[in-house]
mmCIF file as Biopython writes it, N, C-alpha, C and O atoms, coordinates in Angstrom:
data_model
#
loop_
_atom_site.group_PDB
_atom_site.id
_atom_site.type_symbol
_atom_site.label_atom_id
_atom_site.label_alt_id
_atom_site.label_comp_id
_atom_site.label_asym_id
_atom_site.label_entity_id
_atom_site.label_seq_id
_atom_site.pdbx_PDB_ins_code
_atom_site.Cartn_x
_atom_site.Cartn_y
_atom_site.Cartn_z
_atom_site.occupancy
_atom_site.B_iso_or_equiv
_atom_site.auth_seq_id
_atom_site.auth_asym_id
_atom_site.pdbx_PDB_model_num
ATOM 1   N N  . UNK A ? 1  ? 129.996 112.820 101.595 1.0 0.0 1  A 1 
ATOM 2   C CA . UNK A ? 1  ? 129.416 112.586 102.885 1.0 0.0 1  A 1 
ATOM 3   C C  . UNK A ? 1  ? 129.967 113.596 103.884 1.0 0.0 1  A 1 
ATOM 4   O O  . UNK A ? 1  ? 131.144 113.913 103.709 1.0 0.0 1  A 1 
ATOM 5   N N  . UNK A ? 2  ? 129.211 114.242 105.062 1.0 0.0 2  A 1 
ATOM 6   C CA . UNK A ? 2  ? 129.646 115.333 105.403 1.0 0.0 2  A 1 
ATOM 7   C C  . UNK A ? 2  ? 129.934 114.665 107.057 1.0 0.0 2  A 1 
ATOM 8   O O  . UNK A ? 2  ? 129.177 113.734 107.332 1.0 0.0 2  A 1 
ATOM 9   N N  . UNK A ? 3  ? 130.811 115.005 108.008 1.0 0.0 3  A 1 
ATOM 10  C CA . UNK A ? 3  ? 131.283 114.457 109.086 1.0 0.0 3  A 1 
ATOM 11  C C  . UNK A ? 3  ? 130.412 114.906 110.130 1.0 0.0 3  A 1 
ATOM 12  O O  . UNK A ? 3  ? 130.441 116.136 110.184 1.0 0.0 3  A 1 
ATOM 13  N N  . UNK A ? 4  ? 129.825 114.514 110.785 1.0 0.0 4  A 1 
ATOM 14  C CA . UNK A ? 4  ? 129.057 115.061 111.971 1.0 0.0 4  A 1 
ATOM 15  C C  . UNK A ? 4  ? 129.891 115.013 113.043 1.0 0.0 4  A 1 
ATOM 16  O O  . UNK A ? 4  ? 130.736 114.127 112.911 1.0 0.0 4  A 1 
ATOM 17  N N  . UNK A ? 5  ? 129.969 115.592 113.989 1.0 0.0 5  A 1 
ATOM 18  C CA . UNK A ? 5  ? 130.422 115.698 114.824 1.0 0.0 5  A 1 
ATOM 19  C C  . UNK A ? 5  ? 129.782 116.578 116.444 1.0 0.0 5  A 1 
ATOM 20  O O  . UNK A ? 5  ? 129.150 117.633 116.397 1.0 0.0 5  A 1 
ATOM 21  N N  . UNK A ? 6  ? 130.117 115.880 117.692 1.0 0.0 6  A 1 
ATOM 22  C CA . UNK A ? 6  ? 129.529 116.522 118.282 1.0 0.0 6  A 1 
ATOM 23  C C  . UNK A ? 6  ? 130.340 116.263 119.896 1.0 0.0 6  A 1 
ATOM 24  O O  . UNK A ? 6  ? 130.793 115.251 120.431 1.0 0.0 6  A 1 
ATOM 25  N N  . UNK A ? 7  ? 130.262 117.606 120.295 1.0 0.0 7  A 1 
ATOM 26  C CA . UNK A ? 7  ? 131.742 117.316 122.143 1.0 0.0 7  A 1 
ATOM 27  C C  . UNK A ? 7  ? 130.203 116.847 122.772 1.0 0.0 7  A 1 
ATOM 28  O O  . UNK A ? 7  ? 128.979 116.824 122.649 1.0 0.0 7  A 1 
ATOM 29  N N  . UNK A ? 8  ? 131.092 116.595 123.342 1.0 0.0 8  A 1 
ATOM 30  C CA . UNK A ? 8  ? 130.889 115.496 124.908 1.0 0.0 8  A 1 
ATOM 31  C C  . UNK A ? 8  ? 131.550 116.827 125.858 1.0 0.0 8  A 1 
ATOM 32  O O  . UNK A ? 8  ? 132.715 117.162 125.643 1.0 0.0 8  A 1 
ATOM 33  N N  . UNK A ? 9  ? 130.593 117.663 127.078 1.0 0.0 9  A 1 
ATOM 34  C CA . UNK A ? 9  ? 130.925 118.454 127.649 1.0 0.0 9  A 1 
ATOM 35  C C  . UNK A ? 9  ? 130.525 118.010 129.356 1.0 0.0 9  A 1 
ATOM 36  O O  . UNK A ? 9  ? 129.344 117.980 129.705 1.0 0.0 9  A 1 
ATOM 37  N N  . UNK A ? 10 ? 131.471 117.734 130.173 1.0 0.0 10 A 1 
ATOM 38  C CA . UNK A ? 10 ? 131.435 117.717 131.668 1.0 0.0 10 A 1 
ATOM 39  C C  . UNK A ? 10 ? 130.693 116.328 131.480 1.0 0.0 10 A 1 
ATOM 40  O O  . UNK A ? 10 ? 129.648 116.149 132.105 1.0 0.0 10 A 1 
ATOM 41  N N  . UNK A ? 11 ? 131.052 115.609 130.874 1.0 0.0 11 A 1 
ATOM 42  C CA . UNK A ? 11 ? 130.730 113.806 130.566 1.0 0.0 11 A 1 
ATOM 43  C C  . UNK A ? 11 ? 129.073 113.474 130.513 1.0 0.0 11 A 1 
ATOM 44  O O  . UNK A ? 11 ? 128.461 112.706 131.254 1.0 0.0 11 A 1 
ATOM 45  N N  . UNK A ? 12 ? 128.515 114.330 129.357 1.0 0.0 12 A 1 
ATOM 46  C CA . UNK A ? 12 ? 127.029 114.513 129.730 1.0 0.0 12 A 1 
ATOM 47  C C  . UNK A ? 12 ? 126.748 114.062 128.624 1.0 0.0 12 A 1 
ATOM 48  O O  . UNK A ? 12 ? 126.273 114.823 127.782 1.0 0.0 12 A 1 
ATOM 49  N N  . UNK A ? 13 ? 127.005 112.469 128.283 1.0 0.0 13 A 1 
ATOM 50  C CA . UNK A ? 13 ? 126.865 111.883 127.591 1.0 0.0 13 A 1 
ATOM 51  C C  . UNK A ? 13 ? 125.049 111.728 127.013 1.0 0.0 13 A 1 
ATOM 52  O O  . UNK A ? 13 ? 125.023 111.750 125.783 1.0 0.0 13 A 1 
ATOM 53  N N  . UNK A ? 14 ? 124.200 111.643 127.387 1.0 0.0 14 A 1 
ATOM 54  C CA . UNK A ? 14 ? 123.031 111.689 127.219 1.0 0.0 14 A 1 
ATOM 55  C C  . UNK A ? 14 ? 122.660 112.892 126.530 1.0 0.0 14 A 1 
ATOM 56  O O  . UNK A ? 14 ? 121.580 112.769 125.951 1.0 0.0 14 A 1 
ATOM 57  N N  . UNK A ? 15 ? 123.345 114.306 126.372 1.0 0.0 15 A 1 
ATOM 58  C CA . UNK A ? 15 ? 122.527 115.624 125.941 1.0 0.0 15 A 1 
ATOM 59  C C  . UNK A ? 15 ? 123.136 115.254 124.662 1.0 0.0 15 A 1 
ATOM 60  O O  . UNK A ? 15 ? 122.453 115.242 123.638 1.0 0.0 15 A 1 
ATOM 61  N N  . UNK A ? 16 ? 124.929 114.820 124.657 1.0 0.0 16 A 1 
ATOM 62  C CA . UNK A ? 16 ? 125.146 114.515 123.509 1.0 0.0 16 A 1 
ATOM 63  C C  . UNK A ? 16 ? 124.854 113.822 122.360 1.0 0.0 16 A 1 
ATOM 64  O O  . UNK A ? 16 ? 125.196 114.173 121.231 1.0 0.0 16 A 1 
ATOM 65  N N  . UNK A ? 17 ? 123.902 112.341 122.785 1.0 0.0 17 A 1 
ATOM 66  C CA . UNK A ? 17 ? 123.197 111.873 122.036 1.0 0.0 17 A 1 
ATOM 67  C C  . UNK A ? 17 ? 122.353 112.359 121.803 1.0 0.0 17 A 1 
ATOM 68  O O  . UNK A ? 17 ? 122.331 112.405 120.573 1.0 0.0 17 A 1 
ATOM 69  N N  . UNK A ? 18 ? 121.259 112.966 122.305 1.0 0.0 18 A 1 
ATOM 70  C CA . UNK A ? 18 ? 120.162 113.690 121.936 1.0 0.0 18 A 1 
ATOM 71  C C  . UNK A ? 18 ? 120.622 114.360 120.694 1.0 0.0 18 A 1 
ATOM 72  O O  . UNK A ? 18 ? 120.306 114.052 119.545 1.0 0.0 18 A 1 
ATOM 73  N N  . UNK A ? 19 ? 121.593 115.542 121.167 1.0 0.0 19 A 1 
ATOM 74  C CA . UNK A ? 19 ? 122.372 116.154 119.799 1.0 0.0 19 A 1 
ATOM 75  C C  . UNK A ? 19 ? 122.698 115.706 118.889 1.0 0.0 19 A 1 
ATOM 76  O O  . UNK A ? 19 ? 122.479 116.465 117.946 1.0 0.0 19 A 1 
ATOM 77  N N  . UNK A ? 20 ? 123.278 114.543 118.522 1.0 0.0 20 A 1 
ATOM 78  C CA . UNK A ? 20 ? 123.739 113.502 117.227 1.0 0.0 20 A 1 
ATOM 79  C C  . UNK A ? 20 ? 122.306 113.104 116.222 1.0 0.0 20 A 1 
ATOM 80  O O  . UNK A ? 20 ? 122.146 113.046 115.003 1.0 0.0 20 A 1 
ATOM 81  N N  . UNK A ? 21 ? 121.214 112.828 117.642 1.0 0.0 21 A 1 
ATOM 82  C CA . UNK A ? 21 ? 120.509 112.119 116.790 1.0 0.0 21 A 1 
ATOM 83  C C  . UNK A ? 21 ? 119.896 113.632 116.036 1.0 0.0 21 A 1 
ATOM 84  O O  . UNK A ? 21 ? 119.574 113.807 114.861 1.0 0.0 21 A 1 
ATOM 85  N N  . UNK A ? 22 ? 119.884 114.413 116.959 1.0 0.0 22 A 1 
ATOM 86  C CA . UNK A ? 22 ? 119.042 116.032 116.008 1.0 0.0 22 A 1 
ATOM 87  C C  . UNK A ? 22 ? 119.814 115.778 114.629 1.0 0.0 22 A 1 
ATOM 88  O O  . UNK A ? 22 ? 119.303 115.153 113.700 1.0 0.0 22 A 1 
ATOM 89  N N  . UNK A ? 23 ? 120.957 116.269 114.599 1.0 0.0 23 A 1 
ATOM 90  C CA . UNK A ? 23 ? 122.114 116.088 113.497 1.0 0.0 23 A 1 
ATOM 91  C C  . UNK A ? 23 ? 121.788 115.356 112.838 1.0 0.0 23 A 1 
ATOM 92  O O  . UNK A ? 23 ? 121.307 115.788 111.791 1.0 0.0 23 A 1 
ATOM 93  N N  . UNK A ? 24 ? 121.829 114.150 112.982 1.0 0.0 24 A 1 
ATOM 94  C CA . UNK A ? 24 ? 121.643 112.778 111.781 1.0 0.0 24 A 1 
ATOM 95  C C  . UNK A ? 24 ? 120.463 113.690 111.477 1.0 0.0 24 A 1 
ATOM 96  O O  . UNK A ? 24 ? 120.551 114.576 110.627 1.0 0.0 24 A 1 
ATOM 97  N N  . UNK A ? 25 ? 119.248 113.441 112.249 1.0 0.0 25 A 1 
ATOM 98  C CA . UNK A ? 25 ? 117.730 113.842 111.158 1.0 0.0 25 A 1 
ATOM 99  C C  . UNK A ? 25 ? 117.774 114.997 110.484 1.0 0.0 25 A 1 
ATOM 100 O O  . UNK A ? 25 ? 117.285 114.871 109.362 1.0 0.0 25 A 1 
ATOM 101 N N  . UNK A ? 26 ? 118.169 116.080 110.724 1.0 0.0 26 A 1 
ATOM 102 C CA . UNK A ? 26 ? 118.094 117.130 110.018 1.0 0.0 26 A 1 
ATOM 103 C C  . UNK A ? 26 ? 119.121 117.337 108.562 1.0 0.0 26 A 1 
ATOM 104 O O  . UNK A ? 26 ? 119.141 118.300 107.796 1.0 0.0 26 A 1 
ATOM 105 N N  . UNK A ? 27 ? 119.997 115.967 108.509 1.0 0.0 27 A 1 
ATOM 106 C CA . UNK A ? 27 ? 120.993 115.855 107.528 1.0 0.0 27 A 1 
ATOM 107 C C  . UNK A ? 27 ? 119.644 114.833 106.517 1.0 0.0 27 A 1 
ATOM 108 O O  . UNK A ? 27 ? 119.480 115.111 105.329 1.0 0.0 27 A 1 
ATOM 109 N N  . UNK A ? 28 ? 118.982 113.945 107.048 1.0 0.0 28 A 1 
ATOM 110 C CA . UNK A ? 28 ? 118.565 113.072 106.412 1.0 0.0 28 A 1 
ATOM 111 C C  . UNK A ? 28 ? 119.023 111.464 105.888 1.0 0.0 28 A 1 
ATOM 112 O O  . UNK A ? 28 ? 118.882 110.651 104.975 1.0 0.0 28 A 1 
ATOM 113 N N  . UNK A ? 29 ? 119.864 111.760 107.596 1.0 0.0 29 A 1 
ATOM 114 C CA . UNK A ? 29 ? 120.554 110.165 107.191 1.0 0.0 29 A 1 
ATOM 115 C C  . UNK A ? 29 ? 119.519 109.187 107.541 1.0 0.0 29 A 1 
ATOM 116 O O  . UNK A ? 29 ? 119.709 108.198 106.833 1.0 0.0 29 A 1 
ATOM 117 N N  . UNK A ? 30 ? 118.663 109.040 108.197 1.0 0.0 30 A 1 
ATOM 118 C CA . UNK A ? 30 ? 117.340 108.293 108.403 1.0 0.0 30 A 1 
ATOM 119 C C  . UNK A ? 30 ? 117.197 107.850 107.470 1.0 0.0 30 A 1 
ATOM 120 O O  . UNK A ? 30 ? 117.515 106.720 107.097 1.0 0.0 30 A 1 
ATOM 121 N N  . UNK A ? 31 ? 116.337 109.235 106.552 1.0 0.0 31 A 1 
ATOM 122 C CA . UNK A ? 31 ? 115.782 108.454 105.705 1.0 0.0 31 A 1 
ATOM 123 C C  . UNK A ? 31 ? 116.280 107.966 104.369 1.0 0.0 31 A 1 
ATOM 124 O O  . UNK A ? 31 ? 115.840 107.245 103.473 1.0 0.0 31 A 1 
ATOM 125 N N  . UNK A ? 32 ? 117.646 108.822 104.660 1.0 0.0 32 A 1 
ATOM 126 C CA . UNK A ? 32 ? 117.977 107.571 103.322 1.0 0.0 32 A 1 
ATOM 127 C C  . UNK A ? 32 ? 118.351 106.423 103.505 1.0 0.0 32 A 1 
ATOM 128 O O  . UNK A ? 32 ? 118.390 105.650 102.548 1.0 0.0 32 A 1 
ATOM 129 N N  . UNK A ? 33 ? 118.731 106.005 104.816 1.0 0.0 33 A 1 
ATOM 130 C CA . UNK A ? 33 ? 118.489 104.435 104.986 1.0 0.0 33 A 1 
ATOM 131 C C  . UNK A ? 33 ? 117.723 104.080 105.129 1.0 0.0 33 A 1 
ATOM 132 O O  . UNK A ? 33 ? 117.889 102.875 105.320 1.0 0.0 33 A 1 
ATOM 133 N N  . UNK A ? 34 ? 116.475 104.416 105.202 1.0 0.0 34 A 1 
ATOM 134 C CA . UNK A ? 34 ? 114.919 103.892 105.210 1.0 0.0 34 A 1 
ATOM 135 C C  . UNK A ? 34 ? 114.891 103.575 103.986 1.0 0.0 34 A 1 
ATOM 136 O O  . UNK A ? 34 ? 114.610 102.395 103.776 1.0 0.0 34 A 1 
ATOM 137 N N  . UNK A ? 35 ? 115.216 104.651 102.501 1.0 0.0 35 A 1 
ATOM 138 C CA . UNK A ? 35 ? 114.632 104.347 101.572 1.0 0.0 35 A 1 
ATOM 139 C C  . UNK A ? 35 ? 115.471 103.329 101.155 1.0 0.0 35 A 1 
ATOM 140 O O  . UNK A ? 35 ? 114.965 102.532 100.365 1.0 0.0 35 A 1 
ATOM 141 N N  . UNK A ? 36 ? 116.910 103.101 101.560 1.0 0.0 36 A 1 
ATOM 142 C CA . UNK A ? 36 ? 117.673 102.279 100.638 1.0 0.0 36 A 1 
ATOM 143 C C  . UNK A ? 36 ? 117.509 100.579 101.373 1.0 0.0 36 A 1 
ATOM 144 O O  . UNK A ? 36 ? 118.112 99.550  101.068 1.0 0.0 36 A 1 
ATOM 145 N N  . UNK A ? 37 ? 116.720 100.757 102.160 1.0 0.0 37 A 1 
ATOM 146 C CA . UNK A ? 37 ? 116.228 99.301  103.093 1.0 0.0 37 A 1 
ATOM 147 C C  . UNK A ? 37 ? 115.430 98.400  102.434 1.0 0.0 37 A 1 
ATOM 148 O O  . UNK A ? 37 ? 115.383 97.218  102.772 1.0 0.0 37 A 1 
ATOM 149 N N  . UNK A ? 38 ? 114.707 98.923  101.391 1.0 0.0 38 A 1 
ATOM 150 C CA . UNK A ? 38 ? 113.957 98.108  100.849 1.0 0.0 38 A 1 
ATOM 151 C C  . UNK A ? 38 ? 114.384 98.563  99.151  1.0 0.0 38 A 1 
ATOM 152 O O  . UNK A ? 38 ? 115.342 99.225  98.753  1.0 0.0 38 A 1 
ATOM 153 N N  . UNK A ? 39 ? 113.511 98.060  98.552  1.0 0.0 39 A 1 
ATOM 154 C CA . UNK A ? 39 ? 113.877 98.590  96.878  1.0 0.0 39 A 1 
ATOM 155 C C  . UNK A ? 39 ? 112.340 98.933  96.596  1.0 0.0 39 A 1 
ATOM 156 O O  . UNK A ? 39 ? 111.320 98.285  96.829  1.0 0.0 39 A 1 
ATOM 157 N N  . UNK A ? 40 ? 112.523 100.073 96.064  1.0 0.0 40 A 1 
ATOM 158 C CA . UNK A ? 40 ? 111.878 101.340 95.583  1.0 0.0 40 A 1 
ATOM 159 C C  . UNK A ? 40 ? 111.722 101.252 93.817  1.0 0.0 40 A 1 
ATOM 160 O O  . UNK A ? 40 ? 112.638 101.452 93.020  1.0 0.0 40 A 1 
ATOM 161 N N  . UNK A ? 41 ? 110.322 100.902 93.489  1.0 0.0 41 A 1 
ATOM 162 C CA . UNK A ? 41 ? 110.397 101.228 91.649  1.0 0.0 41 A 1 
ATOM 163 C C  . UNK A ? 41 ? 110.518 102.495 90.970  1.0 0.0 41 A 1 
ATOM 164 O O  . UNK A ? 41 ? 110.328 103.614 91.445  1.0 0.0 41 A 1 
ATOM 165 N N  . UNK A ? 42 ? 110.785 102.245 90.049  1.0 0.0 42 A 1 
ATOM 166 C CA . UNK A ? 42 ? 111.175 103.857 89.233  1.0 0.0 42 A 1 
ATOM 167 C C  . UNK A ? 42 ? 110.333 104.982 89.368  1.0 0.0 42 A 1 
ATOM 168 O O  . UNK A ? 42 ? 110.749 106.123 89.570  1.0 0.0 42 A 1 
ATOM 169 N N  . UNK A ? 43 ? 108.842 104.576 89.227  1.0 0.0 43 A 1 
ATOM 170 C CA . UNK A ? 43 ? 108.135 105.102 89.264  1.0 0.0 43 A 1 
ATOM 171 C C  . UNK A ? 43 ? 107.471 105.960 90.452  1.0 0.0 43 A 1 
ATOM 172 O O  . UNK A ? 43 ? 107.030 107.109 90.447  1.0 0.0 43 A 1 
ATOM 173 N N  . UNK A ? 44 ? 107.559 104.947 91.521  1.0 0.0 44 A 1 
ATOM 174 C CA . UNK A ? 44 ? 107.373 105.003 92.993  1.0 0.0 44 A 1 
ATOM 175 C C  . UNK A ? 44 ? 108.561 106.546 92.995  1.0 0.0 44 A 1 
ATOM 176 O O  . UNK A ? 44 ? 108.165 107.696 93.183  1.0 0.0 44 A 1 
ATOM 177 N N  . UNK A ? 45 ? 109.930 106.171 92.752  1.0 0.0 45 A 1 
ATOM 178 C CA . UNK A ? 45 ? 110.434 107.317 93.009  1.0 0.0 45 A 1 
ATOM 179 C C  . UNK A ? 45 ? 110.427 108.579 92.353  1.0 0.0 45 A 1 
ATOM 180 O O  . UNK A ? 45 ? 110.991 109.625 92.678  1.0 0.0 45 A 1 
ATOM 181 N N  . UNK A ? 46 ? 109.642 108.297 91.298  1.0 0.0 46 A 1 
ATOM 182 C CA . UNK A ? 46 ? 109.769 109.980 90.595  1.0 0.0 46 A 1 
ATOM 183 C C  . UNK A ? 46 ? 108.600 110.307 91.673  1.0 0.0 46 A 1 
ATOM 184 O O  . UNK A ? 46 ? 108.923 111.247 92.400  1.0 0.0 46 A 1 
ATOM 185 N N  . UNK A ? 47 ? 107.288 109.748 91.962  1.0 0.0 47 A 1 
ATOM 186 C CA . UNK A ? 47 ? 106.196 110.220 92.741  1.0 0.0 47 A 1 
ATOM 187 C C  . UNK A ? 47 ? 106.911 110.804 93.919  1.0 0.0 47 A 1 
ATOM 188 O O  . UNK A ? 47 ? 107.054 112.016 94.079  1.0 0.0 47 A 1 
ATOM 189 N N  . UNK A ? 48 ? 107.286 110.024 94.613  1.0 0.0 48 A 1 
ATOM 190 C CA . UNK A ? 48 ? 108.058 110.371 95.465  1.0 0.0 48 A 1 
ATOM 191 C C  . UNK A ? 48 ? 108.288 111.646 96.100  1.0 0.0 48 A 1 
ATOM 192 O O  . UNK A ? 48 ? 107.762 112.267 97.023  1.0 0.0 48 A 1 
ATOM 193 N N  . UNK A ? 49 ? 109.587 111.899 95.017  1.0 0.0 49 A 1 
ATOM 194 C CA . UNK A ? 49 ? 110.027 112.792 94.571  1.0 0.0 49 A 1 
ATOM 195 C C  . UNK A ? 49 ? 109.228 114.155 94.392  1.0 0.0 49 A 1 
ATOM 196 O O  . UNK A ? 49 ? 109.436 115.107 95.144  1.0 0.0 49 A 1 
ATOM 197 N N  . UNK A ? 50 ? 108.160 114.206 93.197  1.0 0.0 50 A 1 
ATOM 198 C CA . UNK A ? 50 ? 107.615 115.176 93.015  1.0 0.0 50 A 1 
ATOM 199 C C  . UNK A ? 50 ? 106.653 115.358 94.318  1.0 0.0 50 A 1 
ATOM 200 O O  . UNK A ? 50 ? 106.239 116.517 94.348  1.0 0.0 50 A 1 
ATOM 201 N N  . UNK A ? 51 ? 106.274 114.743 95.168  1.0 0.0 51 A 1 
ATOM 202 C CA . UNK A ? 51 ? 105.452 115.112 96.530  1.0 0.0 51 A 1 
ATOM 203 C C  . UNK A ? 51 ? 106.180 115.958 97.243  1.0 0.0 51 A 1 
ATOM 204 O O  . UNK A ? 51 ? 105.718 116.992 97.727  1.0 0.0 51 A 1 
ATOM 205 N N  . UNK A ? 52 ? 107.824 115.436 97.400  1.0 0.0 52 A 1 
ATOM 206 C CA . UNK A ? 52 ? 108.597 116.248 97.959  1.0 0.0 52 A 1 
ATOM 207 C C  . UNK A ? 52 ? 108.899 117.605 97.458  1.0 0.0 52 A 1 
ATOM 208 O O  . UNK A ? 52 ? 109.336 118.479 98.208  1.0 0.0 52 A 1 
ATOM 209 N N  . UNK A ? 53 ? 108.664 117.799 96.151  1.0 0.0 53 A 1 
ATOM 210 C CA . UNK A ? 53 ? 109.286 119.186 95.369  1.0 0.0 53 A 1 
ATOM 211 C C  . UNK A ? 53 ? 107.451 119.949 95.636  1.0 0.0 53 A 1 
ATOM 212 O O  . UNK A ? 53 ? 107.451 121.179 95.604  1.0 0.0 53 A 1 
ATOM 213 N N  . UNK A ? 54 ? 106.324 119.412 95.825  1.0 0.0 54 A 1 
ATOM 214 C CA . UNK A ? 54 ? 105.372 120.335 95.930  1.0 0.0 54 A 1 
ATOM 215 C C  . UNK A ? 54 ? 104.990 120.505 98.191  1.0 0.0 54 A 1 
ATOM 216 O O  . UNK A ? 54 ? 104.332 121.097 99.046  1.0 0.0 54 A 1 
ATOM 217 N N  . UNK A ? 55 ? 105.789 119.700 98.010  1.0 0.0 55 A 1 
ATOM 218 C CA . UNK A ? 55 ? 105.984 119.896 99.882  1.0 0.0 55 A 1 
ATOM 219 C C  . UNK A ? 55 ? 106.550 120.600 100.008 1.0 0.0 55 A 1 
ATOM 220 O O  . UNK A ? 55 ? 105.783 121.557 100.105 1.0 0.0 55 A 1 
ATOM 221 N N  . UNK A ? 56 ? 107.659 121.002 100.116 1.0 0.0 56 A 1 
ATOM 222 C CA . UNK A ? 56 ? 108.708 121.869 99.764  1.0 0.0 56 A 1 
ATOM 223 C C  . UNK A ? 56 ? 108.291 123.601 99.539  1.0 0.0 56 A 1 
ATOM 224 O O  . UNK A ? 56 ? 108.484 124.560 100.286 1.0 0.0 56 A 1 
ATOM 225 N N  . UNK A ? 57 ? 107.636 123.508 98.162  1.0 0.0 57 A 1 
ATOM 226 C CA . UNK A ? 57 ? 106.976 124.622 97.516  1.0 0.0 57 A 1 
ATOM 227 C C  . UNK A ? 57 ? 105.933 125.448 98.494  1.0 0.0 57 A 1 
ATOM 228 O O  . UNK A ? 57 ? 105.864 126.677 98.527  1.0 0.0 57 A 1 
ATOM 229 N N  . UNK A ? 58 ? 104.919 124.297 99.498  1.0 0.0 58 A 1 
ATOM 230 C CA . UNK A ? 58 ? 104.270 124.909 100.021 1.0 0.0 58 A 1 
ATOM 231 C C  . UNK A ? 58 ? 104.331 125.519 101.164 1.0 0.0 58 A 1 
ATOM 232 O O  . UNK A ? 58 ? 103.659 126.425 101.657 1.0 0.0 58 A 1 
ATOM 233 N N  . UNK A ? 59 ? 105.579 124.667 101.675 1.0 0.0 59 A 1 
ATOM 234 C CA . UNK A ? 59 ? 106.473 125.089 102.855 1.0 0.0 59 A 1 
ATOM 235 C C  . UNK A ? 59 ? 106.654 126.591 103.111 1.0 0.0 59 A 1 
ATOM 236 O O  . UNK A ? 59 ? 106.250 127.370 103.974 1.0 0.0 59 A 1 
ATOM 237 N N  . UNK A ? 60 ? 107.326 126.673 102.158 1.0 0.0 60 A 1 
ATOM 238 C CA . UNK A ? 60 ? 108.023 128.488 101.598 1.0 0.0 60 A 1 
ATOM 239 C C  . UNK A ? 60 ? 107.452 129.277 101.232 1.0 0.0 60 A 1 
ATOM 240 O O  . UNK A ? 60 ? 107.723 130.469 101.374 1.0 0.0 60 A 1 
ATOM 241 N N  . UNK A ? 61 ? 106.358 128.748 100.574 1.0 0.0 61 A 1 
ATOM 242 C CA . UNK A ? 61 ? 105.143 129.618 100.359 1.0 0.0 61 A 1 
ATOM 243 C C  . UNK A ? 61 ? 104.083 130.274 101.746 1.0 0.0 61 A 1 
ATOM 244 O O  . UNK A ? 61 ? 103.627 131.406 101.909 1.0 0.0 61 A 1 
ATOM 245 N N  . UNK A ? 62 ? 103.968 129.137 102.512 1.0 0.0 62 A 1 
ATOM 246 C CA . UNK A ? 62 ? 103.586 129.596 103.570 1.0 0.0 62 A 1 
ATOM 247 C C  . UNK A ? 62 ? 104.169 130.557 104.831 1.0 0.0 62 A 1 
ATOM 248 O O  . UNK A ? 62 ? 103.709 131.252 105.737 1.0 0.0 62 A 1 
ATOM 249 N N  . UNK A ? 63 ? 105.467 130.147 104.306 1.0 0.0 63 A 1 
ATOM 250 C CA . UNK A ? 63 ? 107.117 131.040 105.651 1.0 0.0 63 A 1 
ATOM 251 C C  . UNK A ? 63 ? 106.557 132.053 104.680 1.0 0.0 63 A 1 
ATOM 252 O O  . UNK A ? 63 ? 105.605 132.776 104.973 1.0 0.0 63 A 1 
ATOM 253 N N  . UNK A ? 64 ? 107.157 132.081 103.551 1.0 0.0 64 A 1 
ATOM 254 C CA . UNK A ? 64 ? 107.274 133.876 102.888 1.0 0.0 64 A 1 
ATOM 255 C C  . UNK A ? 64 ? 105.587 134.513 103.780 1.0 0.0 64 A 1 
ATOM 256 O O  . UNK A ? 64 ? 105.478 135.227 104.777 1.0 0.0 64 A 1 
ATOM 257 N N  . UNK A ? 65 ? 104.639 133.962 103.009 1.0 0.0 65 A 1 
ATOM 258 C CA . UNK A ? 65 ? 103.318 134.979 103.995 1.0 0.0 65 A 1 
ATOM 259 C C  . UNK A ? 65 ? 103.535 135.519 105.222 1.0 0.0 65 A 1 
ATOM 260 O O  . UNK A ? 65 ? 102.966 136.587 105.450 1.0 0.0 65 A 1 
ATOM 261 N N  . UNK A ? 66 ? 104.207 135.050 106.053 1.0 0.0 66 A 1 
ATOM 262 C CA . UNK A ? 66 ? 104.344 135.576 107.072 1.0 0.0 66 A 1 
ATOM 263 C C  . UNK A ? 66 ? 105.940 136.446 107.440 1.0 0.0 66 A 1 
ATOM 264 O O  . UNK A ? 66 ? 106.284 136.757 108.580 1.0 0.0 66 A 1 
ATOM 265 N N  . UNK A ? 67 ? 106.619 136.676 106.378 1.0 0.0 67 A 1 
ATOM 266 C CA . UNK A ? 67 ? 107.348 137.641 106.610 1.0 0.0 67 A 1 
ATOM 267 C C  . UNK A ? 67 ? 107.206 139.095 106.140 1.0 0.0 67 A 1 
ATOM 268 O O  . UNK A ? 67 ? 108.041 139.936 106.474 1.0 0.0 67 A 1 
#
């Protein structure tokens, strides 16, 4: 598990949350408590899964075209 962390600058407590929550989502702590909130079948998760590995694929495929 990796430590997030984030200052608190001139007591501007509000930008700092904003910042945490960026952090959490872009780590993916959301959603793995989303997924671990309910129970998920085996199957459900390989699908899952492979949506994510051709999401992914098309992602990069589309960045590379434009470099």
């Amino acid at each position: 598990m990796k430590n997030i962390e984030v200052r608190v600058l001139n007591d501007d407590l509000e930008k700092a949350m904003r910042i945490l929550k960026k952090k959490i989502q872009n780590d993916g702590l959301f959603k793995r408590l989303k997924l671990k909130k309910s129970y998920e079948k085996p199957s459900e998760c390989r699908r899952r899964k492979q949506r994510e590995i051709v999401r992914r694929q098309r992602m990069n495929a589309s960045r590379s075209r434009y470099r």
